[in-house]
MISEDREN-697111 format. One record per atom (N, C-alpha, C, O, CB): residue number from 1; residue in three letters; atom name; x, y, z. Coordinates in steps of 0.001 Angstrom, whole numbers, plus 500000, padded with zeros to 6 digits. Glycine has a CB too. Layout:
// MISEDREN-697111
+------+------+------+--------+--------+--------+
: resi : resn : name :      X :      Y :      Z :
+------+------+------+--------+--------+--------+
:  NUM :  ALA :   CA :      X :      Y :      Z :
...
+------+------+------+--------+--------+--------+
This chain:
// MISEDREN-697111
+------+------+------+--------+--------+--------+
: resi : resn : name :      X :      Y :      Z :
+------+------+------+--------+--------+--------+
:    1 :  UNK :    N : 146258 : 089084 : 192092 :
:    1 :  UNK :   CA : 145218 : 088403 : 192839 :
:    1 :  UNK :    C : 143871 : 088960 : 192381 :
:    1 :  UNK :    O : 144094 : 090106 : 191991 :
:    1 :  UNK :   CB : 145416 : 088578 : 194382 :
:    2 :  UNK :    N : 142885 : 088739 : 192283 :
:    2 :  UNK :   CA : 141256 : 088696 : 191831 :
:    2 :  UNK :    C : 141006 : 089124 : 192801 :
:    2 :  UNK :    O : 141697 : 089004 : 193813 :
:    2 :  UNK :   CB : 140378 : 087455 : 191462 :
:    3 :  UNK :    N : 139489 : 089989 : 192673 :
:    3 :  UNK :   CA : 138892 : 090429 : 193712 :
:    3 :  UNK :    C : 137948 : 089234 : 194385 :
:    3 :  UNK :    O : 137784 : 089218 : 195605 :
:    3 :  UNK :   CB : 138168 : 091663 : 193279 :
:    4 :  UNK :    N : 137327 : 088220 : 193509 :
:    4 :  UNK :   CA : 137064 : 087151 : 194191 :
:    4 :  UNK :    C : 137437 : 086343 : 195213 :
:    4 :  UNK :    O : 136810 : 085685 : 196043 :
:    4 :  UNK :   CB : 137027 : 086675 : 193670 :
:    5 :  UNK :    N : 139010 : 086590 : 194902 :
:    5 :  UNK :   CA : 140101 : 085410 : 195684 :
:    5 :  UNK :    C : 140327 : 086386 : 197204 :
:    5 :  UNK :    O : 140469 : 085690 : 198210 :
:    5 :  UNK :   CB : 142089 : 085077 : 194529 :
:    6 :  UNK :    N : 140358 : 087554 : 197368 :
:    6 :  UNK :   CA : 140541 : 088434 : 198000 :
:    6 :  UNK :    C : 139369 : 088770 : 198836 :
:    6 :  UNK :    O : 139496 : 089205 : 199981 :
:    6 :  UNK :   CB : 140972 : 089273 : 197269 :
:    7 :  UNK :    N : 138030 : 088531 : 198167 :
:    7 :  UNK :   CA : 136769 : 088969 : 198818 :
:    7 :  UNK :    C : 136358 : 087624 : 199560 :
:    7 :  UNK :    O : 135819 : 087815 : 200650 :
:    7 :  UNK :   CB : 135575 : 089556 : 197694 :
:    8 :  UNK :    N : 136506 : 086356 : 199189 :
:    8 :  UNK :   CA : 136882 : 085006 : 199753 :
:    8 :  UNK :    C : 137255 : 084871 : 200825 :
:    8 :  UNK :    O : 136618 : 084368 : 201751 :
:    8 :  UNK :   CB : 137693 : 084423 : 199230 :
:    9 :  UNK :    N : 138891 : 085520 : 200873 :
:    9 :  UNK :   CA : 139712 : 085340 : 201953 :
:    9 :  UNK :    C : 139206 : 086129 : 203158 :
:    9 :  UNK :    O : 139320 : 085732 : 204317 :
:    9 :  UNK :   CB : 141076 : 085707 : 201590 :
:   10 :  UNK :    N : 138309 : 087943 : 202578 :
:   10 :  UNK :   CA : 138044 : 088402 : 203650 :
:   10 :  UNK :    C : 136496 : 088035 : 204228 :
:   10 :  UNK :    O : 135943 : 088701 : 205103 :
:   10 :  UNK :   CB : 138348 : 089738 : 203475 :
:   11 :  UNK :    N : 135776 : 086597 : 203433 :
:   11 :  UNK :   CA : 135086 : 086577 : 203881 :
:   11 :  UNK :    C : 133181 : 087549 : 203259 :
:   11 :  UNK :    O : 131970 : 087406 : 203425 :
:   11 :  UNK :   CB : 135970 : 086787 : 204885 :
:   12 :  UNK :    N : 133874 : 088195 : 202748 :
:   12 :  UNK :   CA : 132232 : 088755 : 202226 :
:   12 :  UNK :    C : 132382 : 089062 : 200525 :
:   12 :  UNK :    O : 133399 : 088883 : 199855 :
:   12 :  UNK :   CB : 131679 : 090581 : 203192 :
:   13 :  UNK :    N : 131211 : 089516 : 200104 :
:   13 :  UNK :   CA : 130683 : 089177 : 199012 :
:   13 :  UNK :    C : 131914 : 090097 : 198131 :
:   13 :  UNK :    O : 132644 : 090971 : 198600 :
:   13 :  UNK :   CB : 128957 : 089541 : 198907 :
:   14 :  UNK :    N : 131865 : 089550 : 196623 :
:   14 :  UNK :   CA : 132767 : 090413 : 195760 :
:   14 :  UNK :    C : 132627 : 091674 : 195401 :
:   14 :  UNK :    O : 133487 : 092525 : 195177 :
:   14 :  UNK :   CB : 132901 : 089962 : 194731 :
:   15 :  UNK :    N : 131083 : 091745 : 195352 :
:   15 :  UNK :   CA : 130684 : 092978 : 195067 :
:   15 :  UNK :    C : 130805 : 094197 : 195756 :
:   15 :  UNK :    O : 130743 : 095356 : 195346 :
:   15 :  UNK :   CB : 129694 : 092879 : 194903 :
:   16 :  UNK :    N : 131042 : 093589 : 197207 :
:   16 :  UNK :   CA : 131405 : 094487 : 197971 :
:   16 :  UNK :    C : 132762 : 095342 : 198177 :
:   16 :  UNK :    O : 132974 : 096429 : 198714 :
:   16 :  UNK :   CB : 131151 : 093974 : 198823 :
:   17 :  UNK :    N : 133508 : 094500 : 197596 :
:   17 :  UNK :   CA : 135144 : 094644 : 197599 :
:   17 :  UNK :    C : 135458 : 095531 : 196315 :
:   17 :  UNK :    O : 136472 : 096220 : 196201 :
:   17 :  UNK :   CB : 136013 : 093023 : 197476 :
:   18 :  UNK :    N : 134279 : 095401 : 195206 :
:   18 :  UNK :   CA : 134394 : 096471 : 194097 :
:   18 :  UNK :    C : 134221 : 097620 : 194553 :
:   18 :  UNK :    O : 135041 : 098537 : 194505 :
:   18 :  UNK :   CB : 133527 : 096377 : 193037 :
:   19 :  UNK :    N : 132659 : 097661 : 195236 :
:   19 :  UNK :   CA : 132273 : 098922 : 195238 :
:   19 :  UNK :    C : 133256 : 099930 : 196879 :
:   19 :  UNK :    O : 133064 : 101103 : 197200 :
:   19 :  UNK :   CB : 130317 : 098722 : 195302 :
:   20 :  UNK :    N : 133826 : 099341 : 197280 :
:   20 :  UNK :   CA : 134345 : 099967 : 197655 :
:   20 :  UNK :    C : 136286 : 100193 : 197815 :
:   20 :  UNK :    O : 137024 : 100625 : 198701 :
:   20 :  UNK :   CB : 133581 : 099824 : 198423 :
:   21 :  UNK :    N : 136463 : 099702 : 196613 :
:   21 :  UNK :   CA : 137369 : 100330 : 195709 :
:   21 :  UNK :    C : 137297 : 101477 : 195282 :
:   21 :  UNK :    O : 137998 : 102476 : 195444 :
:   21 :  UNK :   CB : 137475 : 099803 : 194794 :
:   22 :  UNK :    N : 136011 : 101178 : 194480 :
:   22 :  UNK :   CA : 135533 : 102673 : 193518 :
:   22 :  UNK :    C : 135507 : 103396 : 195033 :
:   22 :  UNK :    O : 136455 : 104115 : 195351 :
:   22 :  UNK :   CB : 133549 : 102695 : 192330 :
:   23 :  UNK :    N : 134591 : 103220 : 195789 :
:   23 :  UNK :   CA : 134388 : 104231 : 196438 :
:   23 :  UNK :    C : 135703 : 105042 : 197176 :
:   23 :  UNK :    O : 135588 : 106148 : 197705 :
:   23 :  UNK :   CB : 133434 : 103784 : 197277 :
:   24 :  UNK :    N : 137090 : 104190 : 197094 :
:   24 :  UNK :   CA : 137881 : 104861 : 197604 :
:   24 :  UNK :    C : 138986 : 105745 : 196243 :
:   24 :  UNK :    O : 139558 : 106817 : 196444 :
:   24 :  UNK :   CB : 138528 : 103808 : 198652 :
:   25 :  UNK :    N : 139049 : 104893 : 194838 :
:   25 :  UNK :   CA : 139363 : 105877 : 194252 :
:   25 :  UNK :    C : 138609 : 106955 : 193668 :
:   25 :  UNK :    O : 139258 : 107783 : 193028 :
:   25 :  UNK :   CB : 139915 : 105488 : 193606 :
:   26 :  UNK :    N : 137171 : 107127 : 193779 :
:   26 :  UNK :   CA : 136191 : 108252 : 193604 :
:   26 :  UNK :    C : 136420 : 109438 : 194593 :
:   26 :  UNK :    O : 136086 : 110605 : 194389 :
:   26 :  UNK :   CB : 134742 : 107708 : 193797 :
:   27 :  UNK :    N : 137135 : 108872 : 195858 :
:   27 :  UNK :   CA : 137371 : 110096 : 197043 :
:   27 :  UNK :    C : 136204 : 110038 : 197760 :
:   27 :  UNK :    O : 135790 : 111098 : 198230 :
:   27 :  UNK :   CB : 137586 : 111727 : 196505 :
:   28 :  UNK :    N : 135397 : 108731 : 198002 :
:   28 :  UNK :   CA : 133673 : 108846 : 198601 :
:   28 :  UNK :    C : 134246 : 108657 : 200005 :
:   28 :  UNK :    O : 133857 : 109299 : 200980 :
:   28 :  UNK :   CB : 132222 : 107402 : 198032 :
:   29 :  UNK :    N : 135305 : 107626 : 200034 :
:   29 :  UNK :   CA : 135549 : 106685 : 201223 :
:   29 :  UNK :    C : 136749 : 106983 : 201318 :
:   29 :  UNK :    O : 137347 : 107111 : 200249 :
:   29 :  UNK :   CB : 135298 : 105170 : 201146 :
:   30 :  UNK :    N : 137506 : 107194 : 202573 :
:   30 :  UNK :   CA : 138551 : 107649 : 203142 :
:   30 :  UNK :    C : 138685 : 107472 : 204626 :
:   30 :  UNK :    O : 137706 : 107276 : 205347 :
:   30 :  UNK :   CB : 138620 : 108864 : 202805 :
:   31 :  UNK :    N : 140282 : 107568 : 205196 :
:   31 :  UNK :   CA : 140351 : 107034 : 206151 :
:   31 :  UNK :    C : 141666 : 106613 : 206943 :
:   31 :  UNK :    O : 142486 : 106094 : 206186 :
:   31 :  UNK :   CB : 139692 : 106258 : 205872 :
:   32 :  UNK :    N : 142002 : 106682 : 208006 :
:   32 :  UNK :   CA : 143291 : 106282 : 208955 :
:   32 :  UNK :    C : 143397 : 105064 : 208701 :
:   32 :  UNK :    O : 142363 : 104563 : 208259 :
:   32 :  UNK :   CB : 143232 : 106462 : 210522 :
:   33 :  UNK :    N : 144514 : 104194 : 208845 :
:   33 :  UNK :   CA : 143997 : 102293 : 209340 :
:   33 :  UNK :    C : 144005 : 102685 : 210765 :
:   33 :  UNK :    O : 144505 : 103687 : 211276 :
:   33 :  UNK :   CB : 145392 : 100569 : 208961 :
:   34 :  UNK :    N : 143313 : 101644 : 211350 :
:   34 :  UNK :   CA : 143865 : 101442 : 213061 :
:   34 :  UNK :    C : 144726 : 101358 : 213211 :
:   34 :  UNK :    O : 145450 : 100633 : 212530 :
:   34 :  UNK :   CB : 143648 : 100563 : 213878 :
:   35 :  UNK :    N : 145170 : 102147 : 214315 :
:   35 :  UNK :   CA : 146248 : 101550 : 214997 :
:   35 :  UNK :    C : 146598 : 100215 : 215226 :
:   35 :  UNK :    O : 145742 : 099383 : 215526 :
:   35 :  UNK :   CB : 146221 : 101937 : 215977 :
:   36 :  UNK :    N : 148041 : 099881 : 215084 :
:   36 :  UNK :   CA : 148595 : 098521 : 215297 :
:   36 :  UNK :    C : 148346 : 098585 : 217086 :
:   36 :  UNK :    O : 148177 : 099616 : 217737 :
:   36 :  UNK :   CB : 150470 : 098322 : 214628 :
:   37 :  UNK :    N : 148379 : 097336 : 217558 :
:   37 :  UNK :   CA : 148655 : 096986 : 218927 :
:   37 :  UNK :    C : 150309 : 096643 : 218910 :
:   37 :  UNK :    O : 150863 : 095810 : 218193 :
:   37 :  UNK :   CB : 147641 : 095650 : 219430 :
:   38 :  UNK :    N : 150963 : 097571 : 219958 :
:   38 :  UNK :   CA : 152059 : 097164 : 219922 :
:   38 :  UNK :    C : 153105 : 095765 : 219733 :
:   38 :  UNK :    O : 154251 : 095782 : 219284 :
:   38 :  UNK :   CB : 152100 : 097589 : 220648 :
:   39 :  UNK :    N : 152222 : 094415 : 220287 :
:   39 :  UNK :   CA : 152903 : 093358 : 219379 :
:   39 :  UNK :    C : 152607 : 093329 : 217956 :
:   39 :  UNK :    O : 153599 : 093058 : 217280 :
:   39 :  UNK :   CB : 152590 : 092051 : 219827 :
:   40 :  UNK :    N : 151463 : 093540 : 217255 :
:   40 :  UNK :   CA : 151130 : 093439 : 216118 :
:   40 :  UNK :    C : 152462 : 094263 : 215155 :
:   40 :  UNK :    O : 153219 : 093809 : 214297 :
:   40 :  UNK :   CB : 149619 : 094006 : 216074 :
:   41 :  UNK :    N : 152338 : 095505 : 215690 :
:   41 :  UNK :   CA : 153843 : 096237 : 214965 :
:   41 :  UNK :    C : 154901 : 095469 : 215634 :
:   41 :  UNK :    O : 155228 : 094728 : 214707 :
:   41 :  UNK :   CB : 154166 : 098103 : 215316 :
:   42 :  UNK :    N : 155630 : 095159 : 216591 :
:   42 :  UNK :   CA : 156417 : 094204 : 216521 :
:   42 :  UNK :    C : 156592 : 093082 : 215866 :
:   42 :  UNK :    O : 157721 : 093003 : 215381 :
:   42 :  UNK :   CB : 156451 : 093975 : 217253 :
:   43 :  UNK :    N : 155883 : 092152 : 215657 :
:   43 :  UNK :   CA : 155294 : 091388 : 214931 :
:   43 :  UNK :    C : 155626 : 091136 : 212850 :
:   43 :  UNK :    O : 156014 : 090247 : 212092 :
:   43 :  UNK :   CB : 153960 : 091945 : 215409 :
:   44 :  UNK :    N : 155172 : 092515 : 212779 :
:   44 :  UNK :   CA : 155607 : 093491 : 211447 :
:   44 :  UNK :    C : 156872 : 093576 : 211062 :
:   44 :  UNK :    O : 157532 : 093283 : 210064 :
:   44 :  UNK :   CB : 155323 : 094884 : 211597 :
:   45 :  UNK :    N : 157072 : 094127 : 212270 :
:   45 :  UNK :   CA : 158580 : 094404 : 211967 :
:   45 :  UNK :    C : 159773 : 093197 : 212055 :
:   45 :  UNK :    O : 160796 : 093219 : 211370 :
:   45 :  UNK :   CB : 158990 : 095501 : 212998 :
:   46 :  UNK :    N : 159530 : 092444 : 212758 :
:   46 :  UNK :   CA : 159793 : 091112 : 212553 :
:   46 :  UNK :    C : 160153 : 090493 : 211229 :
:   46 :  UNK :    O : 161201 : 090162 : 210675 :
:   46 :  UNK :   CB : 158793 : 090531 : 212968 :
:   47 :  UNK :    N : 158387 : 090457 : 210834 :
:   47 :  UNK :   CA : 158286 : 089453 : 209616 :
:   47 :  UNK :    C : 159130 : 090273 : 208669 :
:   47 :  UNK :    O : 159856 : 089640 : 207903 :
:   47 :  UNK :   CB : 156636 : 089096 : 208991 :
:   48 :  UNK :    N : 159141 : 091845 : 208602 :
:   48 :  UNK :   CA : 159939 : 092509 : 207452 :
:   48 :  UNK :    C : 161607 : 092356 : 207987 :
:   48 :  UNK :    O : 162362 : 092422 : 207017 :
:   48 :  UNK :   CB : 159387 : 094336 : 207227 :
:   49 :  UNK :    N : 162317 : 092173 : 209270 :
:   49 :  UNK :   CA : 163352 : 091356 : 208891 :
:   49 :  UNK :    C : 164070 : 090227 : 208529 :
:   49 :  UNK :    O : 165143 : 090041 : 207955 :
:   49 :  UNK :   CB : 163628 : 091441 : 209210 :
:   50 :  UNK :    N : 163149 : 089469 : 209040 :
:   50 :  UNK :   CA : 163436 : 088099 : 208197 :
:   50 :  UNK :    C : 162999 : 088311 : 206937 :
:   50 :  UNK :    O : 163853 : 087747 : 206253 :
:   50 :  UNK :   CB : 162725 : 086779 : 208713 :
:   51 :  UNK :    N : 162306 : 088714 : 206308 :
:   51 :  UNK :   CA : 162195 : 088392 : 204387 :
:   51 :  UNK :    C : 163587 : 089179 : 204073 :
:   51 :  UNK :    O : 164389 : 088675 : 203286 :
:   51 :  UNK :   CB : 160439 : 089363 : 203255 :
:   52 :  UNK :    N : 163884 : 090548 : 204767 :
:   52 :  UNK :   CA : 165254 : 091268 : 204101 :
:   52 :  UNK :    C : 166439 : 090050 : 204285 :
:   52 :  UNK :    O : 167253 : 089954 : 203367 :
:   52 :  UNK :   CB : 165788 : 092942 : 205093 :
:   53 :  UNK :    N : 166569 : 089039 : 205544 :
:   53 :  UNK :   CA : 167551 : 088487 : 206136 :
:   53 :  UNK :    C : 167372 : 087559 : 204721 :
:   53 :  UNK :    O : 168244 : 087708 : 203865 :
:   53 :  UNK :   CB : 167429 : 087926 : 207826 :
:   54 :  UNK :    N : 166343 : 086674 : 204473 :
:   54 :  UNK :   CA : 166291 : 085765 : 203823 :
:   54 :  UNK :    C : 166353 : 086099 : 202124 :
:   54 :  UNK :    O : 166726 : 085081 : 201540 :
:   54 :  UNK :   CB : 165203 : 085143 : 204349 :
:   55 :  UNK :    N : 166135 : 087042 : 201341 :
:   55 :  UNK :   CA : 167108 : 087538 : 200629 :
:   55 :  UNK :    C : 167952 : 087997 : 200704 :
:   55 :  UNK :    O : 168415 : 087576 : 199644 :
:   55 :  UNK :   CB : 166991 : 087965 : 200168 :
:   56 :  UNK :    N : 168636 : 088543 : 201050 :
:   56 :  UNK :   CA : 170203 : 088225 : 201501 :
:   56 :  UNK :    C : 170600 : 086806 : 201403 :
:   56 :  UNK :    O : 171235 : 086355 : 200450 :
:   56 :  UNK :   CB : 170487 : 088617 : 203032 :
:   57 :  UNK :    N : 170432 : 086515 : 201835 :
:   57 :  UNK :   CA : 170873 : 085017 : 202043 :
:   57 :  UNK :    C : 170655 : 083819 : 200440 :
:   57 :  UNK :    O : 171226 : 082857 : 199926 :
:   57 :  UNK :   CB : 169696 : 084428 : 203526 :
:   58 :  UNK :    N : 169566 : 084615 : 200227 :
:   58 :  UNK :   CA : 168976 : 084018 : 198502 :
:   58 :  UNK :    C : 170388 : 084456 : 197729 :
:   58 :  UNK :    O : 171206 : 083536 : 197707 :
:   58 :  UNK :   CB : 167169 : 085128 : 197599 :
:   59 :  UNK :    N : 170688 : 085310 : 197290 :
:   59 :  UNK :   CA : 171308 : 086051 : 196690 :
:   59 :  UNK :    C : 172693 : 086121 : 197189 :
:   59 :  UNK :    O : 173454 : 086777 : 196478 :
:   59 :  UNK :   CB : 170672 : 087098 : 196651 :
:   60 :  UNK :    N : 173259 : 085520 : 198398 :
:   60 :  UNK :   CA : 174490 : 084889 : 198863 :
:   60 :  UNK :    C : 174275 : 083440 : 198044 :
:   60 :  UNK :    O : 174595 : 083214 : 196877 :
:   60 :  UNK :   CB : 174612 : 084785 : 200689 :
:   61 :  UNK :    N : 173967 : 082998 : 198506 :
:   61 :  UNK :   CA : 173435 : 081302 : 198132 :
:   61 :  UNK :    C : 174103 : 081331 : 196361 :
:   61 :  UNK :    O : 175092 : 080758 : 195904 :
:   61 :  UNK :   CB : 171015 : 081019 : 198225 :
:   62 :  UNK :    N : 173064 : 082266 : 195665 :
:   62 :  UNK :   CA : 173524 : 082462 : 194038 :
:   62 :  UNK :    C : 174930 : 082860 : 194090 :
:   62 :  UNK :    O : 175907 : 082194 : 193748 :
:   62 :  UNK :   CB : 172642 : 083705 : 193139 :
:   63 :  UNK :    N : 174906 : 083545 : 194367 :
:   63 :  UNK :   CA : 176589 : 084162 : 194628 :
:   63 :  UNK :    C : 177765 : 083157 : 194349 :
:   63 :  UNK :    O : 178510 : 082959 : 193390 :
:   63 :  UNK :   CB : 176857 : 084604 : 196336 :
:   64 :  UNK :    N : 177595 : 082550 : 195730 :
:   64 :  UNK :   CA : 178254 : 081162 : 196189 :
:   64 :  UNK :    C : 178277 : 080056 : 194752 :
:   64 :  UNK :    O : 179257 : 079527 : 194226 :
:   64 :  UNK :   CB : 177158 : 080413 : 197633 :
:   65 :  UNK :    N : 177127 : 079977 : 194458 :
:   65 :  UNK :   CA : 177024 : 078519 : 192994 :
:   65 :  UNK :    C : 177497 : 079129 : 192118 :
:   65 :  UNK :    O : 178400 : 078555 : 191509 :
:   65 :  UNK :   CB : 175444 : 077816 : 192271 :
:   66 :  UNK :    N : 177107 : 080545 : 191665 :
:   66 :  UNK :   CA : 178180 : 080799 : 190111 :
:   66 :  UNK :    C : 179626 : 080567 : 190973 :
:   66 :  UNK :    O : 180220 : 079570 : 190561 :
:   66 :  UNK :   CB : 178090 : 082916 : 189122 :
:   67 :  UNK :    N : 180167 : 081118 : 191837 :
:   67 :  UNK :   CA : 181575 : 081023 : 192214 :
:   67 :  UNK :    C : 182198 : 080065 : 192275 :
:   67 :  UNK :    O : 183392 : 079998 : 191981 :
:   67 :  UNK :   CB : 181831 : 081400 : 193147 :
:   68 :  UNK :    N : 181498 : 079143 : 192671 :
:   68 :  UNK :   CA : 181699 : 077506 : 192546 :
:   68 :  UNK :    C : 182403 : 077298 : 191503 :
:   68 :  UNK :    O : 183529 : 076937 : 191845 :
:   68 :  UNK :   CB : 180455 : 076618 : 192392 :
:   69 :  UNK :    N : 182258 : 077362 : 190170 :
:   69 :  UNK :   CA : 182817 : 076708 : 189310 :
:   69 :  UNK :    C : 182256 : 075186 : 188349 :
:   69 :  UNK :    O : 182528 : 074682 : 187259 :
:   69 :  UNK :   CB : 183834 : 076566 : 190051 :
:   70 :  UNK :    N : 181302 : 074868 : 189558 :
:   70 :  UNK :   CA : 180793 : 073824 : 189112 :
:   70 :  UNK :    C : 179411 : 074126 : 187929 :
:   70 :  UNK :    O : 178609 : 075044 : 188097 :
:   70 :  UNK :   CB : 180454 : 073060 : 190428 :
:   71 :  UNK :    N : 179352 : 073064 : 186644 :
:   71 :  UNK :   CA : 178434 : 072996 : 186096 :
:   71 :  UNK :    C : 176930 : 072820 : 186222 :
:   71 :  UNK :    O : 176607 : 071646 : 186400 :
:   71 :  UNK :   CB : 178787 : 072504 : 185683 :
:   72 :  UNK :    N : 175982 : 073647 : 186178 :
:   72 :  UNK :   CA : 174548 : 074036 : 186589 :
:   72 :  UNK :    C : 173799 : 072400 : 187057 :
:   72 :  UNK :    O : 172784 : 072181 : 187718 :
:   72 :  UNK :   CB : 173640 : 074929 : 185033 :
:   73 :  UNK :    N : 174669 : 071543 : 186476 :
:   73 :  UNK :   CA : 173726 : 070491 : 186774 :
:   73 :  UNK :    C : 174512 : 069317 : 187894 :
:   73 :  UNK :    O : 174302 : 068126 : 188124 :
:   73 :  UNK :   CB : 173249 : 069777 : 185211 :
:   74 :  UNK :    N : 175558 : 070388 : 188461 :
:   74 :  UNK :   CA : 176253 : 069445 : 189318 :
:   74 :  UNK :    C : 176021 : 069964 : 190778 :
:   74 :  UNK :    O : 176473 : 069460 : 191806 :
:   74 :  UNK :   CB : 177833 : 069336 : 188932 :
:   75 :  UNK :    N : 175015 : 071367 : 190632 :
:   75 :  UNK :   CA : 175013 : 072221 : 191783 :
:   75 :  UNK :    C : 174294 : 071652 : 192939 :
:   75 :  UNK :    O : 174218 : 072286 : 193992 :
:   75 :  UNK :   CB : 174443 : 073495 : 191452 :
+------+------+------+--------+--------+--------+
């Protein structure tokens, strides 16, 4: 992703999103994140079991079609 596309999404200028890059791998700028609000980490944790559930399930799915037997274009 671009720092444009990223400085876009958050809304302020690009230049800003450089310089404080640098400023955090220079060691200028440092820092905790906030705290989550307890739904927000629920929330999290959520969305990170469904993506594990849903690969799984990707990768059953493949499983299943090579086992098949059937030819790639009959799947």
């Amino acid at each position: 992703m671009l720092i444009k596309d990223v400085a876009q999404s958050l809304c302020i200028h690009p230049f800003m999103l450089s310089r404080w890059r640098k400023q955090v791998r220079d060691g200028e700028l440092v820092g905790d994140p906030p705290p989550l609000e307890p739904q927000e980490a629920a929330e999290l944790q959520r969305l990170r079991d469904v993506e594990r559930q849903f690969k799984r399930l990707q990768m059953e799915h493949d499983l299943l079609k090579k086992l098949s037997g059937l030819p790639p274009n009959e799947r």
